[in-house]
C-alpha positions as CSV (number, residue, x, y, z in Angstrom):
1,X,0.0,0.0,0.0
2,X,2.9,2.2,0.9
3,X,4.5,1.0,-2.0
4,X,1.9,2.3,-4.7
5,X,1.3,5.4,-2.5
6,X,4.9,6.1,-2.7
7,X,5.0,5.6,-6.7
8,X,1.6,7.3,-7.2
9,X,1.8,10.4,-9.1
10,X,-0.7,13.2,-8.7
11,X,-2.1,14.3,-12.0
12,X,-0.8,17.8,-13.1
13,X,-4.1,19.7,-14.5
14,X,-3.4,21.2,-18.0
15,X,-2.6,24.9,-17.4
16,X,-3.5,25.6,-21.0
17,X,-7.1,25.6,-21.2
18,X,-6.9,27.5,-18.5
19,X,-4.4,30.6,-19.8
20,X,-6.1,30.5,-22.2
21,X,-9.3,30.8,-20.8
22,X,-8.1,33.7,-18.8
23,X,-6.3,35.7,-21.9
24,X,-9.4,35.9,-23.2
25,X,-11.5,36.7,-20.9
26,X,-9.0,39.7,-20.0
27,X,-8.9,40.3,-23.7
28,X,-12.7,41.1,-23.7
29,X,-12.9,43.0,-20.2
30,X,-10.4,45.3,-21.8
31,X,-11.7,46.0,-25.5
32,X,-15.0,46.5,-23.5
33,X,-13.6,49.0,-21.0
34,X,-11.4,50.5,-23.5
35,X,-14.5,51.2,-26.1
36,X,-16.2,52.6,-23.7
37,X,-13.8,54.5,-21.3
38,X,-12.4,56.4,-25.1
39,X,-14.9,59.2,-25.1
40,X,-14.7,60.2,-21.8
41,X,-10.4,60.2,-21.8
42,X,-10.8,62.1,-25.2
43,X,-13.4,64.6,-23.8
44,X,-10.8,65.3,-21.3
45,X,-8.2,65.7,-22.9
46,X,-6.3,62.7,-21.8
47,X,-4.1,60.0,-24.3
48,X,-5.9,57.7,-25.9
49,X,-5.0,54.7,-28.2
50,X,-8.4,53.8,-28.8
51,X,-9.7,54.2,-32.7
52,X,-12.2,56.7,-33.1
53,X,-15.2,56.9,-35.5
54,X,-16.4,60.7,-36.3
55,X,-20.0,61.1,-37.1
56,X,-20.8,60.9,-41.0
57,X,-19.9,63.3,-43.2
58,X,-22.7,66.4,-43.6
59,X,-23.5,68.4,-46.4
60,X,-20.7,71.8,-46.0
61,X,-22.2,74.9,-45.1
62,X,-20.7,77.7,-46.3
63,X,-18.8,80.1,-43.3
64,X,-20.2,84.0,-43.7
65,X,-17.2,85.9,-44.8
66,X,-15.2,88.0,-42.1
67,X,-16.4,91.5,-42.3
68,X,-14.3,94.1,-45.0
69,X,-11.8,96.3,-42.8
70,X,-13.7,99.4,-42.7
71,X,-11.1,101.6,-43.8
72,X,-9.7,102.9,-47.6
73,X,-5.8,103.4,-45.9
74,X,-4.0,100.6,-47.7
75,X,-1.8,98.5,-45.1
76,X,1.4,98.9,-47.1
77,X,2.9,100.7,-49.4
78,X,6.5,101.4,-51.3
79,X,8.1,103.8,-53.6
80,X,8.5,101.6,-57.1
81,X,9.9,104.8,-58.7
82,X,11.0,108.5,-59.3
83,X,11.7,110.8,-62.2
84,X,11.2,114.4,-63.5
85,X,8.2,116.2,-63.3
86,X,5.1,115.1,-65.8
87,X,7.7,111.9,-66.6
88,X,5.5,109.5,-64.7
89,X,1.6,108.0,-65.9
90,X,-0.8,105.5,-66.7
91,X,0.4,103.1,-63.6
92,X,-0.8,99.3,-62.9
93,X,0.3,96.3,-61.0
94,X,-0.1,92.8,-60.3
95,X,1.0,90.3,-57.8
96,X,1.9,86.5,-57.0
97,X,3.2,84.3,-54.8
98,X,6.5,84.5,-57.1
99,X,6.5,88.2,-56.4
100,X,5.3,91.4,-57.8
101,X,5.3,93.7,-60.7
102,X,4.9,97.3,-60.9
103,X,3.9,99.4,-64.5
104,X,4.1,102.5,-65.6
105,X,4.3,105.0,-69.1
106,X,8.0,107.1,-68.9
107,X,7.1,109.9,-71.1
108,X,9.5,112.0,-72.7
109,X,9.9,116.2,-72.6
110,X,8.8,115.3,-76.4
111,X,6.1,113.0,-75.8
112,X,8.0,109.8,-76.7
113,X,6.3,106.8,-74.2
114,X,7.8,103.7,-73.0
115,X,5.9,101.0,-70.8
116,X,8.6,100.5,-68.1
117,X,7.8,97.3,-65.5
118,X,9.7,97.4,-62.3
119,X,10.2,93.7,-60.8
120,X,10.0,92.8,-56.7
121,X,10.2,89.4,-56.5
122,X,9.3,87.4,-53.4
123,X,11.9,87.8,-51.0
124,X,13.2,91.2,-52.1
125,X,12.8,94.0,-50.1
126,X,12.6,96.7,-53.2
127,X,11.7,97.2,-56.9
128,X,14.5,96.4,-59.3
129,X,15.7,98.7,-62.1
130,X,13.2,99.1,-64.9
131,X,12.8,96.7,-67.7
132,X,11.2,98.6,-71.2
133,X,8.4,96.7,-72.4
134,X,9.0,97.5,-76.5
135,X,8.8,95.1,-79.2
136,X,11.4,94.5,-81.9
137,X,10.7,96.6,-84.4
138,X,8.4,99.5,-82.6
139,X,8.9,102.7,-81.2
140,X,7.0,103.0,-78.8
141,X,4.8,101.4,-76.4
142,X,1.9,102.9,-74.0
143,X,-1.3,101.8,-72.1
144,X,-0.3,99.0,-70.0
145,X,-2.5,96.5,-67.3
146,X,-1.4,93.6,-65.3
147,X,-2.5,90.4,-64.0
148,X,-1.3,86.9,-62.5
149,X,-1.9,83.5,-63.5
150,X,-2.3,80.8,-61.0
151,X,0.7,79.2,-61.3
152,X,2.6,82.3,-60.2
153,X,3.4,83.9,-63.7
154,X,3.2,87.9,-64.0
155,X,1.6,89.1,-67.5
156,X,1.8,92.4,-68.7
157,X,0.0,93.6,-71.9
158,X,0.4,97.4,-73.6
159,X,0.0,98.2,-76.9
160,X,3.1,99.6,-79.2
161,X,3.5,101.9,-82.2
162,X,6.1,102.5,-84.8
163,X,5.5,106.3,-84.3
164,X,8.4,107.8,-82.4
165,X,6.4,110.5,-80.8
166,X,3.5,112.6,-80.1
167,X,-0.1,111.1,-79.7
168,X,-0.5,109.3,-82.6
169,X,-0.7,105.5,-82.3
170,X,-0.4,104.5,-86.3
171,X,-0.8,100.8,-86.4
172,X,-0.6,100.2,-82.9
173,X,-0.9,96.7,-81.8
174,X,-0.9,94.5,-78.4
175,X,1.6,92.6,-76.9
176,X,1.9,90.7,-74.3
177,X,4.7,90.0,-71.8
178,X,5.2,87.0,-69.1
179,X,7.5,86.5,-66.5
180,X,8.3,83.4,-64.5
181,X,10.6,84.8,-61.6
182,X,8.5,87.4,-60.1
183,X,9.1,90.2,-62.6
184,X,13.4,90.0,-62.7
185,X,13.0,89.4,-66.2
186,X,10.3,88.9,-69.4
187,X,10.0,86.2,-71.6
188,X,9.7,87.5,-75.5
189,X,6.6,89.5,-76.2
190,X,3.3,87.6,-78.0
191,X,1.4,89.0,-80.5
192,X,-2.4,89.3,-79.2
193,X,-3.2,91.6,-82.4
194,X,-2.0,93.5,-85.2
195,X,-4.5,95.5,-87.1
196,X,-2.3,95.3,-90.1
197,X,-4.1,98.2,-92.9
198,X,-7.0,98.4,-90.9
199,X,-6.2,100.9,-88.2
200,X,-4.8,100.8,-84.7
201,X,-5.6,99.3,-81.6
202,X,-5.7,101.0,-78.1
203,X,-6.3,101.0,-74.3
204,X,-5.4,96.6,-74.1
205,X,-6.8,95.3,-70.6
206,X,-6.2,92.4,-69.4
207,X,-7.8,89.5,-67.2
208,X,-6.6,86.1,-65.5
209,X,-9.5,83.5,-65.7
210,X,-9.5,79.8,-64.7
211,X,-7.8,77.2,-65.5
212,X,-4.6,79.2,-67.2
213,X,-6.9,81.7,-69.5
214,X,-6.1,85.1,-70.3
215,X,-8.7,87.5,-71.7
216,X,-7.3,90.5,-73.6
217,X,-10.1,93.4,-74.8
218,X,-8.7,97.2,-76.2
219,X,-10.1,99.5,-78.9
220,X,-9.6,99.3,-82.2
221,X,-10.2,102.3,-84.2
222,X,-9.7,103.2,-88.0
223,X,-6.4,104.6,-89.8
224,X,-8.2,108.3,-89.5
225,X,-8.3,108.0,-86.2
226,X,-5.0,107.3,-84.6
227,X,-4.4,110.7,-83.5
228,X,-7.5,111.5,-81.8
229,X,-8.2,110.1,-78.3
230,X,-11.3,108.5,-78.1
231,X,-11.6,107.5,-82.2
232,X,-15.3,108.4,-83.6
233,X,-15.1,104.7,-85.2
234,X,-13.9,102.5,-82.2
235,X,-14.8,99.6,-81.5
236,X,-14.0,96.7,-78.6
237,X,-12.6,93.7,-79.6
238,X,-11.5,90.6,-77.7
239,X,-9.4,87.5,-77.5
240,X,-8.5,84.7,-75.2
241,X,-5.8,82.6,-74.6
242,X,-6.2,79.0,-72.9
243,X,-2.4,78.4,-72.3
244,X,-1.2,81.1,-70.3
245,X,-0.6,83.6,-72.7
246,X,1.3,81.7,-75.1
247,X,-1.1,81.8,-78.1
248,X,-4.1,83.9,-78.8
249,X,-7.5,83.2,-80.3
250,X,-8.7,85.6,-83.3
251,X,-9.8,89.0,-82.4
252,X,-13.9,89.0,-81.6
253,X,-15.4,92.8,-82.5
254,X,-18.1,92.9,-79.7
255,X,-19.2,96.3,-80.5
256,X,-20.2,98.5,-82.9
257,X,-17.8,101.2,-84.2
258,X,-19.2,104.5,-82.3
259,X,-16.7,105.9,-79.7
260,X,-16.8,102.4,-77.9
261,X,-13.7,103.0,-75.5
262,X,-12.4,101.3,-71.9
263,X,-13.0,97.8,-72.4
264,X,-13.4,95.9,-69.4
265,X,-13.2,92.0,-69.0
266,X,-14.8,89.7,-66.3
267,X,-14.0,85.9,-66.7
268,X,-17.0,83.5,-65.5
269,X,-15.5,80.4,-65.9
270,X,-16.5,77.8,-68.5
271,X,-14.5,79.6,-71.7
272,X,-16.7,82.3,-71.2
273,X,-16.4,86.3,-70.2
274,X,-18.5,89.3,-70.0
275,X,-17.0,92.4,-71.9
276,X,-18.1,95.7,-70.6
277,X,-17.4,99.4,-72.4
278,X,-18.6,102.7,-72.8
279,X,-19.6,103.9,-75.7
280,X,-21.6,107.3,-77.1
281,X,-25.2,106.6,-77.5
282,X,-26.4,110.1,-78.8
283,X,-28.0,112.9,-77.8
284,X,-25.0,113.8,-75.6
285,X,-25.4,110.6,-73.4
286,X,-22.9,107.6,-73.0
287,X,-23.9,104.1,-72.2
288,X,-22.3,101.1,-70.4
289,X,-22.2,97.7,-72.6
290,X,-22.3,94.5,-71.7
291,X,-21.6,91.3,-73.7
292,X,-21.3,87.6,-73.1
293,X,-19.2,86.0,-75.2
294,X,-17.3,82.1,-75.0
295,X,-14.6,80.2,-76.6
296,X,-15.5,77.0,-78.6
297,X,-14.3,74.7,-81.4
298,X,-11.7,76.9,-82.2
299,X,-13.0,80.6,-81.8
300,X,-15.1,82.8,-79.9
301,X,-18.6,83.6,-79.8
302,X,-20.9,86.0,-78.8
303,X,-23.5,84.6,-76.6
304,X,-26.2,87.2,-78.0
305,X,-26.4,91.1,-78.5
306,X,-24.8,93.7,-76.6
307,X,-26.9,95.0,-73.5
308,X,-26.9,98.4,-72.5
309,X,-26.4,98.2,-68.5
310,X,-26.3,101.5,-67.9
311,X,-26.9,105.1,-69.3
312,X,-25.8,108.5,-68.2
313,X,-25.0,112.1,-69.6
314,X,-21.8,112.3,-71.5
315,X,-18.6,113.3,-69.6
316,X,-16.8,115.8,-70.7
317,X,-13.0,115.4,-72.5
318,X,-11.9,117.4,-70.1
319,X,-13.3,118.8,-67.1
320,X,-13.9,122.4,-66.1
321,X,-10.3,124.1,-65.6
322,X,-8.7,120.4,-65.6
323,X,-5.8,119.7,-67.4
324,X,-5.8,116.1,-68.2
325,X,-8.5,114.4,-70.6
326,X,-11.3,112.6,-68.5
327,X,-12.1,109.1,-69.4
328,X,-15.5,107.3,-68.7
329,X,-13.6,104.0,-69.1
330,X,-15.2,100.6,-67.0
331,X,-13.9,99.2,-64.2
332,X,-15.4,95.7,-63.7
333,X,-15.3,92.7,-61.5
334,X,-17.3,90.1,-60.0
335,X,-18.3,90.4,-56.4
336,X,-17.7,88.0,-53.1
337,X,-21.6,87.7,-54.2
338,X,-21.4,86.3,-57.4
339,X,-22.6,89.6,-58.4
340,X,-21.0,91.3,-61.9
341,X,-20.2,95.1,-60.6
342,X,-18.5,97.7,-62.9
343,X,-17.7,101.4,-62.0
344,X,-17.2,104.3,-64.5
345,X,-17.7,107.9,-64.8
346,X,-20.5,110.1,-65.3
347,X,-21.7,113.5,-65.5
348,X,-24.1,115.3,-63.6
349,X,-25.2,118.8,-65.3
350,X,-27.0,120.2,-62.4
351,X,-23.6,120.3,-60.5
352,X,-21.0,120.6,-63.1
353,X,-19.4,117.6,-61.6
354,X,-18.1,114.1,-62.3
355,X,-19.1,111.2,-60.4
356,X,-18.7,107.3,-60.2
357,X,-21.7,105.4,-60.9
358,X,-21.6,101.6,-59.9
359,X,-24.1,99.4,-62.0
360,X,-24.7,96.1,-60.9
361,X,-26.1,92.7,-62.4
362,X,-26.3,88.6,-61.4
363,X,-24.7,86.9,-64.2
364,X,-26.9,84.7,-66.1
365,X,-30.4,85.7,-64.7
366,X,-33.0,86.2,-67.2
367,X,-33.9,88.8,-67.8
368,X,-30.2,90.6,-66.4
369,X,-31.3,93.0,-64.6
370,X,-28.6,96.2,-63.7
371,X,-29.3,98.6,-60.9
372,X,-27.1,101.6,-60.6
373,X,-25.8,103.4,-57.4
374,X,-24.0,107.0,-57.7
375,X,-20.5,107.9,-55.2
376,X,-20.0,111.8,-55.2
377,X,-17.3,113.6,-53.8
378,X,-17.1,116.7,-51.4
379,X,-19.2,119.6,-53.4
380,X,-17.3,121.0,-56.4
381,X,-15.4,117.7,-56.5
382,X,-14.8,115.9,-59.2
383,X,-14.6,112.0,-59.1
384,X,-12.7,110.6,-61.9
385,X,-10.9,107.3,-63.3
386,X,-12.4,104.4,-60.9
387,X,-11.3,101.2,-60.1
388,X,-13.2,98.4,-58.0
389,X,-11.5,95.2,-57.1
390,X,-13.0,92.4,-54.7
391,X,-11.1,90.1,-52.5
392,X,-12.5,87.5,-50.0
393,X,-15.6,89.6,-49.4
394,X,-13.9,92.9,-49.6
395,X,-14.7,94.9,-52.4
396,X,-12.7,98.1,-52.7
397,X,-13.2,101.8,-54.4
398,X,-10.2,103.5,-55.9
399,X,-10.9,106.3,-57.8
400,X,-9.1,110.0,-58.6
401,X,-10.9,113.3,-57.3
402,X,-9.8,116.6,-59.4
403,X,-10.8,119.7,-57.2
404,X,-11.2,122.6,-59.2
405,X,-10.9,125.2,-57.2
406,X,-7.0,124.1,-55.8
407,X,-6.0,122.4,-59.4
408,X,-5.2,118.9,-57.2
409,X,-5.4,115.7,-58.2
410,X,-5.5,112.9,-55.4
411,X,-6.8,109.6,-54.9
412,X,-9.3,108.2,-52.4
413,X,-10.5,105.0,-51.7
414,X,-13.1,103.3,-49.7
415,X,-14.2,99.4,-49.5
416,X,-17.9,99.0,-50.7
417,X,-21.2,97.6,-48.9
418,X,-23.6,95.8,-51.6
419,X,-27.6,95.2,-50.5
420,X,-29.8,93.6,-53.6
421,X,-27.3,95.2,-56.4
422,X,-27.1,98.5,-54.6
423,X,-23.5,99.6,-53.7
424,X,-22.5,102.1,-51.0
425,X,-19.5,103.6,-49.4
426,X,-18.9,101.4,-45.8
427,X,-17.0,104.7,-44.9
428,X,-16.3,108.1,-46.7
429,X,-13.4,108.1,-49.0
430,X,-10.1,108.1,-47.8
431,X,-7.6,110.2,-49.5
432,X,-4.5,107.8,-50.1
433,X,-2.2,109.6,-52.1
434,X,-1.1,113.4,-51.7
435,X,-2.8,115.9,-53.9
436,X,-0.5,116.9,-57.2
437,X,-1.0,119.7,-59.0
438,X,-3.0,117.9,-62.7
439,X,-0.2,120.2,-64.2
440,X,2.4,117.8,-63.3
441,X,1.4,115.0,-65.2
442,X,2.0,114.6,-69.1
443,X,-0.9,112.1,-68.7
444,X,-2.5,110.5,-65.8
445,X,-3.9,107.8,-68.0
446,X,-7.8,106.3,-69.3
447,X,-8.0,104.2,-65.9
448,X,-7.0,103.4,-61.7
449,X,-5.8,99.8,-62.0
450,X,-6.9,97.2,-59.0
451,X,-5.4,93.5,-59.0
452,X,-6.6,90.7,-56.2
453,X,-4.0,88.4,-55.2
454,X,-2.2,86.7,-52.2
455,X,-5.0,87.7,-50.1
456,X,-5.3,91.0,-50.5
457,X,-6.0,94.2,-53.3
458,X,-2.6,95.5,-54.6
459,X,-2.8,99.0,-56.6
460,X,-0.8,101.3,-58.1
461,X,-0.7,105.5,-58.4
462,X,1.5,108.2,-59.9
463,X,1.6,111.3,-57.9
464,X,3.4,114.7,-59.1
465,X,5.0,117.8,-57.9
466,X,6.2,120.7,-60.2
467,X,9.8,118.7,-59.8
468,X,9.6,115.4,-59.5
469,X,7.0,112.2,-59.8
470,X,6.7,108.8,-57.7
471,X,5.3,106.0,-58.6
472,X,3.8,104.2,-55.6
473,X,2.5,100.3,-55.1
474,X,-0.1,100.1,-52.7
475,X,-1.8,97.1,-50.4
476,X,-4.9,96.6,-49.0
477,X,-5.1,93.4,-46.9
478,X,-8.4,91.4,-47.3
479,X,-10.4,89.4,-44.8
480,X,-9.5,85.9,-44.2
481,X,-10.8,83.8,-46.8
482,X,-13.9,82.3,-45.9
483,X,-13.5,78.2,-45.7
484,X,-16.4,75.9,-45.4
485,X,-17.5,74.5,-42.5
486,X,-19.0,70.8,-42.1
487,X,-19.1,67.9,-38.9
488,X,-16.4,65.5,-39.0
489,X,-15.9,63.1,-41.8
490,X,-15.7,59.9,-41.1
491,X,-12.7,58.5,-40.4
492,X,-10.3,56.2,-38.8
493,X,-7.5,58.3,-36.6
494,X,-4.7,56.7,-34.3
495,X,-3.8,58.9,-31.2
496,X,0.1,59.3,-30.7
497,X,1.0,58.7,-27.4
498,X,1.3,62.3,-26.4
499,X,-1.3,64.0,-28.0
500,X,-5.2,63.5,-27.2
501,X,-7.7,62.4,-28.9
502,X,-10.2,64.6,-30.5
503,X,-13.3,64.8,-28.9
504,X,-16.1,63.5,-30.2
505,X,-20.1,63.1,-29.7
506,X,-20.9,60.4,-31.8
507,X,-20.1,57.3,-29.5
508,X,-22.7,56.3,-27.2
509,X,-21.9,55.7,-24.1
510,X,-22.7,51.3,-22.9
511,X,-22.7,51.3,-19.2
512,X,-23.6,47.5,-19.9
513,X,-20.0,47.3,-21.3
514,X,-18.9,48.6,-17.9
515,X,-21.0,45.9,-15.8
516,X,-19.6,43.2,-18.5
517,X,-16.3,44.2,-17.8
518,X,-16.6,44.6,-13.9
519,X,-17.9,40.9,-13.6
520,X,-14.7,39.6,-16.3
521,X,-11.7,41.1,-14.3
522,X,-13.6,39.7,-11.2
523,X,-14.0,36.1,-12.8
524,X,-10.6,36.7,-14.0
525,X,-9.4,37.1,-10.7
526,X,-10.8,34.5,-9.0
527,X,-9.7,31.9,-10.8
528,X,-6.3,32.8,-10.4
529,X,-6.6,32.9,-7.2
530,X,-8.3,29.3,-7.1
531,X,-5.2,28.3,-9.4
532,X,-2.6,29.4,-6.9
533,X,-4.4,27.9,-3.5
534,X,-4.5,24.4,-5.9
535,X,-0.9,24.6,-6.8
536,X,-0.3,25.4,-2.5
537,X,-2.0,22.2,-1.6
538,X,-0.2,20.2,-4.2
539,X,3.0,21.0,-2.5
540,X,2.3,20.3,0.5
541,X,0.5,17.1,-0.6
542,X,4.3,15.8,-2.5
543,X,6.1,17.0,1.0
544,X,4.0,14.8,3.3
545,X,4.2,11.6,1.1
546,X,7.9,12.5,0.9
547,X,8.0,12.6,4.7
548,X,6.2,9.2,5.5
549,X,7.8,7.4,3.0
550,X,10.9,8.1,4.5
551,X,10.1,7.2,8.2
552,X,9.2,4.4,7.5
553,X,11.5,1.2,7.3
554,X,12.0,-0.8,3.9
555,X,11.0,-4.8,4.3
């Protein structure tokens, strides 16, 4: 009996169902605890491993833009350029993120004009030296305007004459000019046009569209006619380029020939563009035009007739006791509302003053309908040469004010307020530039230039003493752009171990999942426990049959 006792071996239970039993029981008790207890450490801010499921993506709704800074004082501004009395005129700009580019006519003591562009490129702290925008084989080149392409390029278009000097534009043409480092240096000029035998072409403009697009308008007026300035037969034509300026379509006449002058261009996406002008309509009263025109299979197209979107009495050429020629050249753009908005000057008999009217239009409604609003100056001023430019919800007001009575010529601006297609100052005009005697300049030029980019309105004025004239670049900052807003989209995100967990709303909290776990880690527990007090009693089990079986003697 002693003998089999003494070789009897206790069974050793299997340990493996056991672990494993236990791993996965622990296993569950945690993924519970942990899917439930991730909110809450997220909410708080704590570290969380835990994958988190945002709520389904919603519909965006669009953020209301930040409110336009209720000021005309640009936010910067630098000296491009100085020269000799009446030396200085007809200045633009445009801007990128590869820098910034700066315009202006140089004009002779004889009259001679060359388009000069000044280059700051990002990084730099000034202008650089001048670069002379004159094609082989021309004299002369005048009536320049900027823009930007996406992609960072700077484009410059002016037209150019073979006539050495004096007002007359014989066979003028447009060119334009690109450059790819910020304005440092231009790329050869393109040929947008050449009127050839049939006349001249004058005033280019120049808009940046989607997509790479570049819509160039000007006036094109008969041989007759090159020495006058605003030519009794002019009319607005247009072309587009889909690769950056590189090639141009075939001129489109938009108007008919009858003093049309000032072309302005809006692009609306699509191949498409609204060209606006002023033009005589008789009986001493000028209108604003409108046309829709679009690029396809090769060419452009006018979408229908020309519209008249608004009419007023003719301005003068020149102003009571002014001495520059007034222009009623458009200014247009398209609003943070989607809302086509184009500024030019008018007359108002019963004063004997200029002012800026602002007529206003949705794009595609049927039927368009324009409503205008009227900005006057102080009495006895006269508001000349506008410019309006819009910029994350900001649409600003450039224009030049002529007072009579002290011979001055400043500029003022002011950012705009629209309400149903009606436009009004947000505060009065701001003058911007010091008053210069309008005997100072050889000419001020047919228009104020305005350019978005980088966030904010850049601009560009000429002022004058009897001695000496600056060229100045101005900046107006913009609001923030407005982004939309929408809930969470749904995704999968891994916590690092130092940074929280976004809260979130969308798990539901499972205080079952809780209880579930409680009860596990308890279970968990206890059979470990049971597990150790069995492997106690085994021991002490082997010692005692080791003791008796050796007190006891062998037979």
């Amino acid at each position: 009996m002693i003998t089999l006792i003494s070789r009897f071996t206790i069974p050793r239970p299997s340990t493996a169902p056991a672990i494993a039993l236990a791993a996965l029981t622990v296993w569950l008790a945690l993924g519970a605890a942990t899917f439930h207890a991730a909110p809450a450490a997220a909410q708080h801010g704590a570290p969380a491993a835990a994958t988190v499921h945002a709520a389904p993506a919603q519909p965006a709704a669009t953020t209301v833009p930040a409110a336009p800074s209720l000021s005309g004082q640009p936010a910067r501004s630098s000296t491009v350029a100085t020269g000799p009395t009446r030396s200085l005129g007809e200045a633009t700009t445009a801007s990128s993120p590869a820098g910034t580019v700066a315009t202006a006519t140089t004009f002779s003591p004889e009259g001679h004009s060359v388009v000069d562009a000044w280059g700051r490129p990002a990084g730099s702290a000034s202008f650089g030296a001048p670069t002379p925008l004159v094609p082989s084989g021309f004299q002369r080149s005048y009536d320049s305007a900027a823009t930007s392409l996406a992609n960072g390029t700077l484009v410059v278009v002016s037209g150019a004459s073979s006539d050495l000097a004096g007002s007359c534009i014989p066979g003028g043409s447009v060119f334009l000019w690109r450059s790819l480092d910020g304005g440092a240096s231009f790329q050869a000029p393109v040929l947008v046009n050449d009127p050839g035998a049939s006349g001249f072409d004058d005033r280019p403009t120049v808009a940046s569209g989607p997509s790479g697009s570049l819509w160039v308008a000007w006036s094109h007026g008969s041989p007759g006619d090159s020495c006058q300035v605003v030519g009794d037969d002019d009319a607005i034509e247009v072309a587009v380029s889909l690769d950056g300026g590189l090639q141009f379509s075939a001129p489109l006449t938009v108007s008919a020939p009858s003093r049309a002058f000032g072309a302005s261009v809006v692009p609306l996406g699509n191949h498409s563009a609204e060209v606006a002008w002023v033009q005589a309509a008789g009986n001493a009263e000028s209108d604003l035009m409108t046309a829709r025109v679009s690029y396809s299979d090769g060419s452009l197209h006018p979408a229908g007739a020309p519209v008249p979107a608004g009419t007023a009495p003719a301005l003068p050429l020149l102003l009571p006791g002014a001495h520059f020629y007034s222009f009623d050249a458009a200014s247009c753009n398209l609003t943070s509302g989607n809302q086509i908005s184009c500024a030019w000057t008018v007359w108002n008999p019963s004063t004997g003053t200029s002012a800026v009217q602002i007529d206003t239009a949705i794009p595609g409604s049927t039927p368009t309908t324009w409503r205008a609003s009227t900005i006057t100056g102080d009495p006895g001023e006269d508001l000349v040469l506008p410019a309006l430019a819009s910029k994350n919800g900001m649409t600003l007001l450039v224009t030049a004010s002529y007072s009579p009575a002290l011979g001055t010529l400043s500029y003022e601006a002011a950012p705009l307020l629209y309400t149903s297609q009606t436009a009004a100052l947000a505060v009065p005009l701001t003058i911007i530039a010091a008053p210069s005697p309008d005997t100072a300049y050889y000419e001020v030029g047919e228009v104020t230039w305005l350019q978005p980019a980088n966030g904010s309105i850049t601009g560009a004025v000429v002022t004058a003493n009897p001695s000496s004239a600056t060229l100045t670049w101005l900046q107006w900052a913009a609001p923030p752009k407005a982004e939309p807003s929408a809930p969470p989209r749904r995704r999968t995100t891994k916590a690092s171990p130092t940074t929280a967990t976004k809260p979130t709303t969308a798990t539901k909290s499972r205080p079952w999942l809780a209880v579930a776990a409680t009860f596990g880690a308890l279970l968990v527990l206890a059979a470990l426990v049971a597990y150790g007090l069995h492997l106690a009693r085994r021991r002490k089990d082997r010692r005692l049959i080791r003791t008796r079986t050796a007190k006891r003697p062998l037979r």
